[in-house]
N, C-alpha and C positions, 0 to 999 in steps of 0.2 A: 669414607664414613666410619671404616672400622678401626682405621688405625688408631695407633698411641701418638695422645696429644703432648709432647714433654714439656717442663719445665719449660721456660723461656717462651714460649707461648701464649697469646692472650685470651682471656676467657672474658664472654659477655653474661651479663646479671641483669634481667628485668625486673626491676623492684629497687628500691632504696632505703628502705629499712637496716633495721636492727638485724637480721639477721644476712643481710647482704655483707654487713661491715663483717660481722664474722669469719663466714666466709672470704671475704677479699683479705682477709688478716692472717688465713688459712692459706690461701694464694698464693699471696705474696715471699707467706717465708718458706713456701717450697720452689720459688723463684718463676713465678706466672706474673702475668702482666693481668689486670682487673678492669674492664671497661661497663658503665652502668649506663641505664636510660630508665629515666623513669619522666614525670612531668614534673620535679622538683629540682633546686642544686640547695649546696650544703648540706645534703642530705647525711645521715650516719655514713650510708657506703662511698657516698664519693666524697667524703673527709678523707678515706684509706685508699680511694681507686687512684688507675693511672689516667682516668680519663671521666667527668661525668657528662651526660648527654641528657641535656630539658629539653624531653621535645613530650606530646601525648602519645597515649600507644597505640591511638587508632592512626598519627601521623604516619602512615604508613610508608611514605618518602624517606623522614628522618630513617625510619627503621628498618630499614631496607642500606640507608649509608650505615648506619648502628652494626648490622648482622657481618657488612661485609671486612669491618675489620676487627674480627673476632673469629676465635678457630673452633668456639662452640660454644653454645648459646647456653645457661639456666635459668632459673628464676627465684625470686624467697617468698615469693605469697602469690596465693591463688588467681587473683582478682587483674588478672591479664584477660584480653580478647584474643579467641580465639584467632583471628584474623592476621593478631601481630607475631604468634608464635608460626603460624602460616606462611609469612612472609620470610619469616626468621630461616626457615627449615630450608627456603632456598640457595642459602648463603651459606648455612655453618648447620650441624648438627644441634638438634636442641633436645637437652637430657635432664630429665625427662621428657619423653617426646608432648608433643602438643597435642594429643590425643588424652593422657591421662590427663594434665592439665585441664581440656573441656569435659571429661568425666567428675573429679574429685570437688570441680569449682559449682557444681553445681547436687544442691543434697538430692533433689529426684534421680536425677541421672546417676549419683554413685549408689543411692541405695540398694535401685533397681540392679544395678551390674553387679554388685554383689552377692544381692539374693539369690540373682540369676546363676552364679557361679557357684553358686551350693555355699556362701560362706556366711557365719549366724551375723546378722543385722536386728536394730530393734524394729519389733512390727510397728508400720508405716501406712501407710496412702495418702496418693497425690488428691490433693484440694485444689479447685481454681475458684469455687464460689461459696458461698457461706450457706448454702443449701446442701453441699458437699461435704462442707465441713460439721453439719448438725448430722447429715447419715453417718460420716467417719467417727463423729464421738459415738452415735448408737454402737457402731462397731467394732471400735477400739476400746472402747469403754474411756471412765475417766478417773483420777486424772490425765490428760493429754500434754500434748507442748505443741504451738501452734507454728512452724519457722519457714522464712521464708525461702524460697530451692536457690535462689542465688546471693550472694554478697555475704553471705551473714563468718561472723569470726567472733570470738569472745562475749558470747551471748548474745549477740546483736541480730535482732531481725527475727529475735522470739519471742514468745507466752506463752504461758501454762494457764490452763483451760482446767475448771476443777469443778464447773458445775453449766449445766447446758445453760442457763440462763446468759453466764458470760460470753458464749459464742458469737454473737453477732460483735459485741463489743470490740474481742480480739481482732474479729476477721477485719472490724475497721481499724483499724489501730494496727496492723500490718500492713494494710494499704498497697495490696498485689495483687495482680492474679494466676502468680504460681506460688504455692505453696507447698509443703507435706504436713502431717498430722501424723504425728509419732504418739504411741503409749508411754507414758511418765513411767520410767523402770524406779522400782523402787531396789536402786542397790547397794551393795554393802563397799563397794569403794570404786575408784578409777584409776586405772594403768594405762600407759601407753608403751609402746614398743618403737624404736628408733630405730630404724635398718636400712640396709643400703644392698644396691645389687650392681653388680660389674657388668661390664659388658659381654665378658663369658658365662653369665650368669650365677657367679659366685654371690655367693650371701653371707652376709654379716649384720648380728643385731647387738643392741644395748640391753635391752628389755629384761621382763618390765620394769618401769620406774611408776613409784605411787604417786598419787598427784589428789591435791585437794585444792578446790575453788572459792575463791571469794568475791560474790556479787558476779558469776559467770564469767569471773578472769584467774586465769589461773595464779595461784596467792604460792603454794610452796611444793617441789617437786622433792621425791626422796629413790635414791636406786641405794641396794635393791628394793623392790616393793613389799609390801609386807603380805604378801598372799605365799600361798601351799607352790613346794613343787611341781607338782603337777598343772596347776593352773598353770602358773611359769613357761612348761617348757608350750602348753597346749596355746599359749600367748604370741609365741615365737612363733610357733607350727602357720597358725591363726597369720601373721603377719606374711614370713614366707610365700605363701600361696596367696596374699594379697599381692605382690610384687611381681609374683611370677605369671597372675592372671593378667593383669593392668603391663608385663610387659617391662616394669620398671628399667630404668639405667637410669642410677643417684641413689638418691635419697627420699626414703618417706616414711610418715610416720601414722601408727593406727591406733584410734583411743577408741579403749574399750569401757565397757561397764560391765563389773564383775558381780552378779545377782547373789543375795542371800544362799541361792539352792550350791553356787559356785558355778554358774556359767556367766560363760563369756560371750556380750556383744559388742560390736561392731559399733561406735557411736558415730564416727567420721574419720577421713583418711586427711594426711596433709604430705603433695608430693612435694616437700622440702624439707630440711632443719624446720626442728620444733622445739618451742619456749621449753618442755622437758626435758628437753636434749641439751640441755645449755651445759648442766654440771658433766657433762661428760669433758669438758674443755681443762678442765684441772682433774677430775677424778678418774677419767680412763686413759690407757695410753695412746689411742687416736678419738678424736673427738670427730661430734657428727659432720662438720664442716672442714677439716679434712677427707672425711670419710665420702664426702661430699665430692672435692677436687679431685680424689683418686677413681671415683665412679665414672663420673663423665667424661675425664681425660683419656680413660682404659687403662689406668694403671692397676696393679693388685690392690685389692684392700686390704686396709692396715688391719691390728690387733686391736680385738675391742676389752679387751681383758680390764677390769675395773682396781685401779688400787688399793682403794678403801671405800669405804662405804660415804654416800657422799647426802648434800642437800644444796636445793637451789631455794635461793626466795625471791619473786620478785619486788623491783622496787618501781613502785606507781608515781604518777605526781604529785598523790595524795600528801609525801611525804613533806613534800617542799612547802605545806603552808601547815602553819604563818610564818615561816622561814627553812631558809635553807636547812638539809639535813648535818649535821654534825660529823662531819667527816673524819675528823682528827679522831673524837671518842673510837668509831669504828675500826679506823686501821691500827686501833690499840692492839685489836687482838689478831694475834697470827694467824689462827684457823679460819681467817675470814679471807675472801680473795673478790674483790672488788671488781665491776665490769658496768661501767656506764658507757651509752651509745653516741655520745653526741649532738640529742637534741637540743634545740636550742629552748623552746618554750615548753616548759611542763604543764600539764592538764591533769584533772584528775582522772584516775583509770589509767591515763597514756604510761604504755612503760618505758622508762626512763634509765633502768640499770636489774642488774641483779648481785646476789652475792653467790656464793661457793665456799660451801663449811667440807669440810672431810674430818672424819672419825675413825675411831673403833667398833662404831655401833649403828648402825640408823638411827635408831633414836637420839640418839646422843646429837646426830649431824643437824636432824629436825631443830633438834630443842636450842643448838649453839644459833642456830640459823633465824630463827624468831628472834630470840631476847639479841643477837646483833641487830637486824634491822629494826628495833623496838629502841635498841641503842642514838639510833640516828637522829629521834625525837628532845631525846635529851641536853639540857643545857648544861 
């Protein structure tokens, strides 16, 4: 279980996303074999794998043949069962193990372990009925955000609560009954932190990277961030001791919110590559999806050292209507580096691609990074 997995060896990927393709892109050109299962084919990841596997993940049969010919198991999004990592662990290692996964996937359960660990979280309480939810506004005051403890990703599976009369509203219109009740932080920006730990418990971070949302998706990433040293390195510290409480081996990432006073919380963890960690693929010299292969395999991790100052943007489906984006115009310009996943139907919201501007300035990356993908509209 502790050994070094090398090269030539196949790695299994629960999930079939966008960030699975990256990783197996990662994989591959360090000479790894890529096998996925998800309930989908043609998926992003098994356009680039050597093997894709549609089965559901509660099939526990299929994934049980899945685990056994692979030399260790990860994943690129939260929203596995518990059960199927469970089975997975009989067969091959899975790294991260399936413990943080039933932690991070669910917001009561991580918040709690957090708190619990002495690390700053935004103040919280679990809600299961709408009688809970009218005392937790007494308590938390408002405005609130209403989300529910499992599934939720890219805003999904929230509301904000900004005067008691709405609460009954919310609580039907989330339509669960587990929830949390979070205090609406009123802050001055968001960071997250990209880090990986080895199996001899080496660490390495990206962090932080600035990040701003649009419509509760993330719209445009920028490293470095633009906050104080000291937040920075207190960012790192902050992460660190998230990885090493939860035990990490891979990758995971921690977004925070950084309050007007200059503190930092805790908003949610993600034990995989994350959509802010994308510019790390052209702007650092190991990207998080390498960083990624060398965690779980046991190898050392790589240099996260940044070469220039970078920006990611993403690209939604939004773009493609009333027609396709302008592709030509875009690869006009050099400082842009192009990165679509292979889906085949666009939706709005659904992400579809991003770019990667690099500069001399952050700013400078921001701004090239906008007016590109603002280019793709253009006739």
């Amino acid at each position: 279980m502790t050994s070094v997995i090398f090269p030539g060896a196949t790695l299994g990927v629960l999930g079939s996303g966008q960030l699975g393709r990256m990783f197996a892109i990662a994989a591959r050109r360090l000479g790894y074999r890529v096998h996925v299962l998800s309930p989908d084919d043609d998926t992003p990841t098994g356009q680039v794998a050597d093997w894709e596997v549609r089965a559901d993940y509660r099939d526990l049969e299929r994934v049980a043949e899945f685990a056994r010919t692979v030399s260790v198991v990860t994943f690129e999004f939260e929203n596995v069962p518990a059960e199927t990592t469970s089975v997975c662990e009989r067969f091959a290692p899975v790294r991260p193990a399936g413990s943080v996964l039933f932690t991070s996937q669910n917001r009561g359960r991580e918040k709690r372990y957090l708190r619990d660990a002495g690390l700053p979280v935004t103040p919280f309480l679990a809600v299961e009925n709408v009688w809970q939810l009218l005392d937790g506004l007494k308590e938390l005051g408002l405005p609130a955000v209403l989300k529910t403890a499992d599934w939720g990703y890219d805003g999904k599976g929230q509301t904000v609560i900004r005067s008691i009369d709405e609460a009954s509203a919310a609580w039907t219109k989330l339509g669960v009954a587990d929830a949390i009740l979070e205090k609406l932080i009123d802050f001055d920006c968001e960071v997250s932190v990209v880090a990986a730990r080895s199996l001899g418990g080496d660490f390495a971070s990206y962090g932080p990277i600035g990040n701003s949302h649009r419509q509760h998706i993330l719209d445009v990433s920028v490293c470095p961030a633009r906050v104080t040293a000291s937040i920075a390195r207190e960012a790192v510290e902050i992460t660190r001791n998230v990885l090493q409480k939860l035990d990490v081996i891979g990758v995971l990432c921690v977004e925070f919110f950084v309050t007007k006073e200059g503190q930092l919380l805790i908003n949610e963890t993600a034990p995989r590559p994350h959509n802010s960690g994308h510019l790390t693929i052209d702007a650092h010299v190991t990207c998080q999806f390498e960083q990624q292969v060398r965690a779980i395999c046991g190898l050392p991790l790589g240099s996260t050292e940044q070469r220039s100052p970078s920006a990611m943007a993403n690209l939604l489906g939004d773009l493609w209507e009333p027609c396709k984006p302008n592709w030509s115009r875009l690869m006009q310009n050099p400082q842009v580096k192009l990165h679509l996943y292979g889906k085949r139907e666009p939706r709005r919201g659904r992400k579809m691609g991003h770019i990667t501007t690099l500069a001399e300035d952050p700013a400078d990356a921001e701004r090239i990074a906008r007016e590109a993908r603002s280019s793709l509209s253009l006739r």
